[in-house]
N, C-alpha and C positions, 0 to 999 in steps of 0.2 A: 497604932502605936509606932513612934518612929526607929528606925533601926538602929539599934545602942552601937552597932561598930562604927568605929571611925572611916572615911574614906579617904585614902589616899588619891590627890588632886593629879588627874593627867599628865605626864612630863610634858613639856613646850617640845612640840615637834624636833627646832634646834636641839634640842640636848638627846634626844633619841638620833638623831643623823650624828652628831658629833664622836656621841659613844661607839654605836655603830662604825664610823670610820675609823676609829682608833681601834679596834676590838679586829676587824676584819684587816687591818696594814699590818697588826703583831699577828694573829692566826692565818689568817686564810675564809673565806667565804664555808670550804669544804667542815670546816673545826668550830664553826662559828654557828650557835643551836638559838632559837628564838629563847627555850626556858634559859639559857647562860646569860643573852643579852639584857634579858628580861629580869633577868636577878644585881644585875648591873645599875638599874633602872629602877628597881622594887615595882617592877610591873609585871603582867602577866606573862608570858607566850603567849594566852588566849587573843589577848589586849592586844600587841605586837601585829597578830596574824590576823585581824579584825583590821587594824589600818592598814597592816601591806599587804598580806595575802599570801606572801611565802616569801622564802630569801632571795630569789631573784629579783624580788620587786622590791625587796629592802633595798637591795645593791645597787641597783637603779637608780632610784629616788634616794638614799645618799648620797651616791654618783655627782645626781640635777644637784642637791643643794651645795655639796662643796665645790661644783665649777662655780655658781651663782658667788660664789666667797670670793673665787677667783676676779668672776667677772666684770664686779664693781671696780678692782684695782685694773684690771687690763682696761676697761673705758674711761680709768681717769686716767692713763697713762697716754693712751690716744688720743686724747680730749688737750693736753698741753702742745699747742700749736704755737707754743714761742719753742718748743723743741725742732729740731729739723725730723722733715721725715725716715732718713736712717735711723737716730737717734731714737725716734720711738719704734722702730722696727725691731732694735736692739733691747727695748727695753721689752717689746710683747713676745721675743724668743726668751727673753728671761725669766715670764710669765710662764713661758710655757713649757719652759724644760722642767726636770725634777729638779727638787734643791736636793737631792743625792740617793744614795739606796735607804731602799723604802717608806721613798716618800708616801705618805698614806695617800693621798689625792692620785697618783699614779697608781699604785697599789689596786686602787679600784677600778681604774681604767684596766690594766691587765686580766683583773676578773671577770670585768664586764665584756673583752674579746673573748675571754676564755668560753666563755654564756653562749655568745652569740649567734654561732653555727647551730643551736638547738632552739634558738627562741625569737622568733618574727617581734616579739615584743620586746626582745631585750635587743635585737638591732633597729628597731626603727627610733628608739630611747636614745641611743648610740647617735645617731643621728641627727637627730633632735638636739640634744646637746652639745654636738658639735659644732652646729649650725651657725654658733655668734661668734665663733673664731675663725670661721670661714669666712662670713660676710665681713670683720674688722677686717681683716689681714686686707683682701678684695679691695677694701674701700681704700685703705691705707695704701698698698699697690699703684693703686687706679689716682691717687694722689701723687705719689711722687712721680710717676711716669709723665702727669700733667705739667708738673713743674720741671720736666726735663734732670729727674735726680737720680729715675730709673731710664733704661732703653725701654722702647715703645715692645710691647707684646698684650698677647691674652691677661688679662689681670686672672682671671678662675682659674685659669690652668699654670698660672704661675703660684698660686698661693697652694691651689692643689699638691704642684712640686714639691712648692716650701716647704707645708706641715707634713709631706711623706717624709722631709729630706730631717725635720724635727723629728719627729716618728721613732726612725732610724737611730737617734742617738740616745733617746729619752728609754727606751725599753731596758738597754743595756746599764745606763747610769739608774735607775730605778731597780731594778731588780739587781744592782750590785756586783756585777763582772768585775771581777779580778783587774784592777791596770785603767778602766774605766771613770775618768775625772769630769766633774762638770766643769772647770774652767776650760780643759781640751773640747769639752763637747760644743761650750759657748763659742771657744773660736774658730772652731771648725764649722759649727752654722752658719759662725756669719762669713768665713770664706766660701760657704756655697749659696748665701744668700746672693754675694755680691756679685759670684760668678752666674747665676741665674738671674738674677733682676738685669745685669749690666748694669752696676753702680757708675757713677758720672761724676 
């Protein structure tokens, strides 16, 4: 005899990351319970912890999907080579700073360092998704130096610089400092951008 209750059909993975990142940029990872998520969702906790496993792997793997949001726009943005190479330098700092305090895509970032020092799997994730804005930046570099728009140097250890020298301003304008603007943040990257690349 078939079973008279109705089933409710799986949420599409996106709607489980989306909810998730919005849920964890207003609370916090710490405040944030699978059964709360889970009732957001009319799904289980059981359900929830059957595909991630706990909330560090939720945090994670929302993390991966919302850079992948990101990443289609920062490789179409590199991708426009009627732009000069600055021009798109300036546009993938723009990609990558916050658009202001708490931004949920930063928000997650900050949790995920917060993770880190305890979990080999939450830094090697860390890594991993950091990885395609290492190799853009890199290639992007390793481009205008070609064309004489940067000074000649290391392209890794200058992109390395870069993203500390983003880092540096993205934490503060994310998590909301007092006096802290992102158009000061923007042009303050790209006066260190320009003084580390040797703009030409």
């Amino acid at each position: 005899m078939a079973d008279p209750r109705p089933r409710r059909p799986a949420r599409p993975r996106e709607e489980v990351f989306a909810v998730a990142r919005a849920a964890i940029a207003e609370h916090g990872l710490a405040r944030l319970t699978m059964a709360g998520l889970g009732k957001q969702l009319q799904m289980s906790a059981g359900h929830l912890l059957y595909y991630f496993g706990s909330k560090d792997q939720l945090l994670l793997e929302t993390l991966r999907w919302s850079e992948e949001q990101l990443g289609s726009r920062r490789r179409a943005a590199l991708a426009r080579t009627e732009d000069d190479v600055w021009d798109r330098l300036t546009a993938y700092t723009g990609l990558y700073l916050p658009e202001g305090p708490g931004d949920p895509r930063w928000v997650l970032w900050v949790e995920v360092w917060g993770r880190s020092p305890a979990s080999a799997e939450i830094r090697q994730g860390q890594l991993e998704i950091e990885a395609p804005w290492q190799a853009d930046l890199v290639a992007l570099i390793e481009e205008g130096t070609a064309s004489g728009v940067f000074a000649p140097g290391p392209a890794n250890d200058r992109a390395v610089q870069l993203r500390a020298l983003l880092d540096g301003f993205a934490v503060p304008l994310a998590i909301g400092l007092p006096g802290v603007r992102r158009a000061e943040a923007l042009a303050q990257t790209s006066a260190g951008a320009a003084a580390l690349l040797g703009k030409r």
